[in-house]
N, C-alpha and C positions, 0 to 999 in steps of 0.2 A: 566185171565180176571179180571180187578176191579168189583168187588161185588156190589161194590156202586151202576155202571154203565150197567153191565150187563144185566139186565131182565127194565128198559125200553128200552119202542117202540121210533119208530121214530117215532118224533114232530117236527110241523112247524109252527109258526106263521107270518101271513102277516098283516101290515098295510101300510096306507100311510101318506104323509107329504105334501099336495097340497099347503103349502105356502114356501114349500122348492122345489122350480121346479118343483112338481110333483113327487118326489121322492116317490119307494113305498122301503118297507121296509122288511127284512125278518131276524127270529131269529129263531133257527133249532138245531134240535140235531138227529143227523143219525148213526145208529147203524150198519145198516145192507143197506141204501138206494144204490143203483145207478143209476146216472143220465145218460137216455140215448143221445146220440148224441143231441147239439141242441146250438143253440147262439141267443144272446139277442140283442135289437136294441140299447140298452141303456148300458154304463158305470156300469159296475158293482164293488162294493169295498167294501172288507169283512175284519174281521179281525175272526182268528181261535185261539176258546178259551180254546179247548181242544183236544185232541187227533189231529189225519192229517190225510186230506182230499188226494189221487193218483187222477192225473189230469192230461187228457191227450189232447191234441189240434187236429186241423184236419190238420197239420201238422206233425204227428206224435212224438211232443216233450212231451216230460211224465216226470213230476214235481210232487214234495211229498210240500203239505201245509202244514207244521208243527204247534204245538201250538204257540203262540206268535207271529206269523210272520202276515204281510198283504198280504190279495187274491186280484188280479186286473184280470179283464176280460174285455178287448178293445171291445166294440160292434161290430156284425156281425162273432165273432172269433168263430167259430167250437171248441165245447170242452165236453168231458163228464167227469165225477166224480164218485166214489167209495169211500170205506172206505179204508186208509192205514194202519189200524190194525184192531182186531178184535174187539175193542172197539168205531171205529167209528170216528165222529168228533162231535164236537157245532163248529158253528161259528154266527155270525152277517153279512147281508148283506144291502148293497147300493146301489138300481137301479135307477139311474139316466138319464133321457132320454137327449142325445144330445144339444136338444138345449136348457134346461133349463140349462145343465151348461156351454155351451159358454154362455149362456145370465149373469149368473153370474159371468163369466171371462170376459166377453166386460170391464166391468168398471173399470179392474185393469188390460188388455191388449190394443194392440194397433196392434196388428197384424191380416191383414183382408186377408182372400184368405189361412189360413195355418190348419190342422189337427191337433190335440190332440189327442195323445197316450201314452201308456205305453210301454216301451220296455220289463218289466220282468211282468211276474205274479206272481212272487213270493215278498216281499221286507221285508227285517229286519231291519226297525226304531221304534224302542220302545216309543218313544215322538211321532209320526204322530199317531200309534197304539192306543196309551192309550187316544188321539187326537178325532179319532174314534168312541171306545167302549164308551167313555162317553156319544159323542157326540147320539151313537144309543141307549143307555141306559133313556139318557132323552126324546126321543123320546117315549121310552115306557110306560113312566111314565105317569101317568093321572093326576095328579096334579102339571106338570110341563107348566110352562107357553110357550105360544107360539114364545114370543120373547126368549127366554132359548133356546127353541129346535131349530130355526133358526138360531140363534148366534151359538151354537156350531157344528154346522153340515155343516155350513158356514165356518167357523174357521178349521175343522178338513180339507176338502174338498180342500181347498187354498192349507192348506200348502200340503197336500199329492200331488197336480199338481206340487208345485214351487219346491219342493224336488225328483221328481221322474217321472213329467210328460215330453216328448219331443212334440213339434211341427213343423210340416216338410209340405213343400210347397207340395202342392197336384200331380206338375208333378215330386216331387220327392218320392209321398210317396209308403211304398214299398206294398200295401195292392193291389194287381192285382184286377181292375174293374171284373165287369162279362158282358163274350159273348149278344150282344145284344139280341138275342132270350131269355135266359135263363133269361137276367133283366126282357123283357116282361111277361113268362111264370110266374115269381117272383111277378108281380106284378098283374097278375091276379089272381094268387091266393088271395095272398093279399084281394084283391078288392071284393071275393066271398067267402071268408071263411065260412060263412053260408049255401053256393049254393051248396056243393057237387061237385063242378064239377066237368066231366068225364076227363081221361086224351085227348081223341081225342082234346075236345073241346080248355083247356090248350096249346095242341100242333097248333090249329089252330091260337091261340090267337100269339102265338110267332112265327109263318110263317115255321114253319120244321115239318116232320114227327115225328108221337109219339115215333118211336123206338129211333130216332136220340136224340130227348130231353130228355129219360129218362138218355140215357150217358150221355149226355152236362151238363142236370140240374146237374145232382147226383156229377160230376167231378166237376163244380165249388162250387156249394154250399156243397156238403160235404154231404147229403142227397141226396134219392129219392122223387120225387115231393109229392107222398103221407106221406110218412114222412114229410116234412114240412110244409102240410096241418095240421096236428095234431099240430105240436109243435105252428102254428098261432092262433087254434083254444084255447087251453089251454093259453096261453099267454095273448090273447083275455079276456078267464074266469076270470083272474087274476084280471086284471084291471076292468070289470063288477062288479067282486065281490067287491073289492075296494070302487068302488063307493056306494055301500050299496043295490045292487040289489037281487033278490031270486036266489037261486039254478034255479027254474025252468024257470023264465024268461032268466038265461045266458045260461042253455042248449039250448034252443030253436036259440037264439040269437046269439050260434056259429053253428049249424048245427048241432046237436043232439037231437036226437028224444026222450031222456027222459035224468033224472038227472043223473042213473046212469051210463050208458053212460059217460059221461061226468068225475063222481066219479071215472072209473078205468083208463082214461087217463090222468085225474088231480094226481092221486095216483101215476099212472108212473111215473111223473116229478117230482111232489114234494115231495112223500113218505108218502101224507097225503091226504086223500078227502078234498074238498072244503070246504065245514062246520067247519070242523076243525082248518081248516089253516086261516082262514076268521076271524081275531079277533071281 
């Protein structure tokens, strides 16, 4: 094991970029973290700065992030992460929600009715990479101006679409919708992430018996309904925190009855309590 690296903890910092789409931002070094099952609504684009990340899909396809390479994570994609040696990873990440960045591809597309995806999550371009890491670097910088950080994170984002991205007519794309109950049941949780709600209640919302949904949900989305309660609610914290709220106001505010609460299900996912991660 490098000595160097060895005896630090795992660190995570999060910010955001509200005049770049909404982009929130994360810079990470995990030793020992893993991530359990769980997918984002938004575009994720990382680059891996040290060591590699095992990464397995809810497809069962299992990919090693090596250093230097770019991570891509297509929204809604089932996926957890580990350490690929005993050293861990650093990387840089890119959460981009949906429709900030078609809104910044309208102006240089022409294609209206089509999907934006990645086909690898893996990709070896050292120029879109270093494209990137600059680009997430002056993001972190405090005395970097704001046109700086937009230009380059704009810049990197392009060409990583124009070199790597496909777009595929929606009755061609191959991403299987979900069972109408399950979208419902999906979307009441959604809607109550605060409320607790019981599973009967869920299962009433989406017209089938609670036994029936718990297969349906868990076969399409890749979780159980109470797992993906969790993963809304912590996702939820993220973005509260973001906007400069308290610990105690975003416990309250995802359904948790106190901060720490909150502290070992945020610790789950990102390897670090709120406070910490919370630039």
């Amino acid at each position: 094991m490098d000595p160097r690296t060895s005896s630090r903890p795992n660190q995570a910092k999060f910010w955001c970029e509200p005049a770049f789409a909404g982009a929130e931002l994360l810079k990470a070094t995990y030793r020992t973290h893993c991530f359990p099952p769980h997918a984002h609504d938004e575009f994720a684009f990382g680059v891996i700065e040290r060591g590699a990340q095992a990464w397995l899909d809810g497809r069962g396809r299992r990919v090693i992030m090596p250093e230097g390479t770019i991570c891509v994570i297509n929204p809604h994609t089932l996926h957890e992460g580990r350490p690929a040696t005993e050293v861990g990873w650093d990387y840089r990440m890119i959460y981009l929600p949906v429709t900030g960045l078609t809104s910044l591809l309208a102006e240089e597309s022409e294609d209206v009715g089509t999907t934006l995806h990645f086909p690898q999550p893996v990709i070896d371009d050292p120029q879109t990479l270093k494209l990137l890491r600059d680009a997430h670097v002056s993001s972190e910088l405090r005395d970097a101006t704001q046109l700086e950080k937009t230009s380059r994170l704009t810049a990197a984002v392009f060409q990583l679409v124009r070199r790597h991205g496909q777009v595929s007519h929606p009755m061609r794309s191959a991403a299987p919708s979900l069972p109408g109950a399950v979208k419902r049941a999906r979307e009441y949780i959604d809607a109550h992430v605060a409320a607790n709600p019981s599973l009967d209640i869920i299962a009433q919302a989406a017209g089938m018996s609670s036994f029936h949904l718990l297969r349906a949900f868990k076969k399409a989305v890749g979780v159980a309904p109470h797992a993906y309660l969790v993963q809304r609610r912590v996702e939820t914290a993220r973005h509260l925190l973001l906007k400069g709220q308290s610990l105690r106001h975003v416990a309250i505010a995802v359904g948790y009855c106190d901060q720490g609460h909150l502290s070992r299900e945020f610790s789950r996912f990102f390897g670090v309590p709120p406070g910490v991660a919370r630039r």
